[in-house]
Phi, psi and omega in degrees: 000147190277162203276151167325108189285083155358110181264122162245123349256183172110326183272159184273196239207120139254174188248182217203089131342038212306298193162184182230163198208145188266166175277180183255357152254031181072001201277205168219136167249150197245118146264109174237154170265202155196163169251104182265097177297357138306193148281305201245299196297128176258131193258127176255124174226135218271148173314128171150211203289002184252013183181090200193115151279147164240175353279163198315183330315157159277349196272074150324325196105014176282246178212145191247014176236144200249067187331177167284139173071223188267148189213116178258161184009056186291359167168192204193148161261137167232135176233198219242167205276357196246012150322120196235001192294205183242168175229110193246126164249165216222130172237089212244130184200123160090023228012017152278134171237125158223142199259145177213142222252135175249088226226164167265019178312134210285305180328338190260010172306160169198149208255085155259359156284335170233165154224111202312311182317317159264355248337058165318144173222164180280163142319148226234104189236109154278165155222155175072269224228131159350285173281034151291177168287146179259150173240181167182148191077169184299340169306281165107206184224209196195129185208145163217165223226121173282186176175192221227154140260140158076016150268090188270146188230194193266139162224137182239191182223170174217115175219164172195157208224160183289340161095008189301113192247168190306186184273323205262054197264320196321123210094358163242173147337113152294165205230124146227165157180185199220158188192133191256139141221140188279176188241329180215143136177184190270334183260193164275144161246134163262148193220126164229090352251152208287352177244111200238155189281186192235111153331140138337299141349321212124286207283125180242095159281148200210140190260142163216134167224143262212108179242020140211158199293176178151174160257152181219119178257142155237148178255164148233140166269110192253127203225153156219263200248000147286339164124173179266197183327309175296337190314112164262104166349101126218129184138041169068355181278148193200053198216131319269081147257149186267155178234144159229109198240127200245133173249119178244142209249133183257103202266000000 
């Protein structure tokens, strides 16, 4: 069979079932991703029947704007521990729809909060102030913010990792950093820069600006020796990154 011809643009969009995980209040977070099979093109499909979990609500918290390609743990659902359903989430972009299915099958467990092999943890993320709330892991955490149009403005973060590195890491340097996208909004979001170093401190900055009014969510991602944005789940490990997510009302 002939290998696929590469598309930058044009192509549909599926979403990606990473696995599930318990919460520390007994609930489960269900994780997913997706695959946006361009190259180039980032394709926005807006919530509703073309971007909808079932059974209802459709609005989960996903992301309606797609980066290119593969996207790993782009956010988690959390239900309850005694779930025993599907969680489907359903994507139709180019007029292909494909729906993938979010279930509690024990195989399909995943360490996102430790590794076991190392016990590596994700980074640790405030947004806007040093003592905010913190996240960790793919749930992450959540804040939100105003802003002007075509006025950029400063936004920060505060994050920090254990410095633990995988096992098969050994002999190097550890790795963190952090890298911004948007995930929903009507507009362009511009990031200067979109991966901004990490302070001693902590404290990471980013200019961000807007060129049309709207609610808009952006995440930033704090990644370490699992890897940045490209990083792909395997050998069932799914450790260690963090979500942030900023919902900003654009004036």
């Amino acid at each position: 069979m002939d290998a696929p011809i590469p598309h930058a643009v044009g192509q549909s969009v599926s979403a990606s079932f990473e696995g599930w995980y318990p919460n520390p209040d007994g609930s489960r977070s269900l994780v997913f991703g997706y695959f946006n099979r361009n190259y180039e093109e980032y394709v926005d499909i807006p919530i509703g029947p073309n971007n909808r979990f079932t059974p209802g609500p459709a609005d989960r918290g996903q992301p309606t704007h797609f980066l290119p390609r593969r996207q790993t743990g782009m956010f988690a659902v959390v239900v309850p521990g005694d779930f025993e359903g599907r969680l489907t989430w359903s994507l139709t972009a180019y007029g292909e729809t494909i729906a993938i299915p979010g279930h509690m099958r024990p195989e399909w467990e995943i360490t996102a909060l430790e590794e076991i092999t190392s016990g590596n943890t994700p980074p640790v993320v405030r947004v806007h102030t040093a003592d905010g709330e913190a996240g960790q892991g793919p749930l992450g955490t959540h804040a939100t913010w105003t802003a002007t149009v075509a006025e950029p403005a400063a936004l920060a973060v505060w994050a920090a990792d254990d410095g633990v590195r995988k096992v098969r890491a050994a002999g190097r340097p550890s790795r963190f950093g952090l890298v911004w996208s948007k995930y929903r909004g009507p507009g362009a979001v511009s990031f200067d820069p979109t991966a901004p170093d990490v302070a001693s401190t902590g404290q990471a900055v980013t200019t961000v600006a807007f060129d049309e009014p709207g609610e808009y969510v952006l995440r930033v991602l704090a990644w370490d020796d699992s890897g940045g944005q490209g990083a792909i789940m395997a050998g069932g490990f799914f450790c260690c990154w963090t979500n942030a997510y900023v919902t900003v009302e654009v004036e």
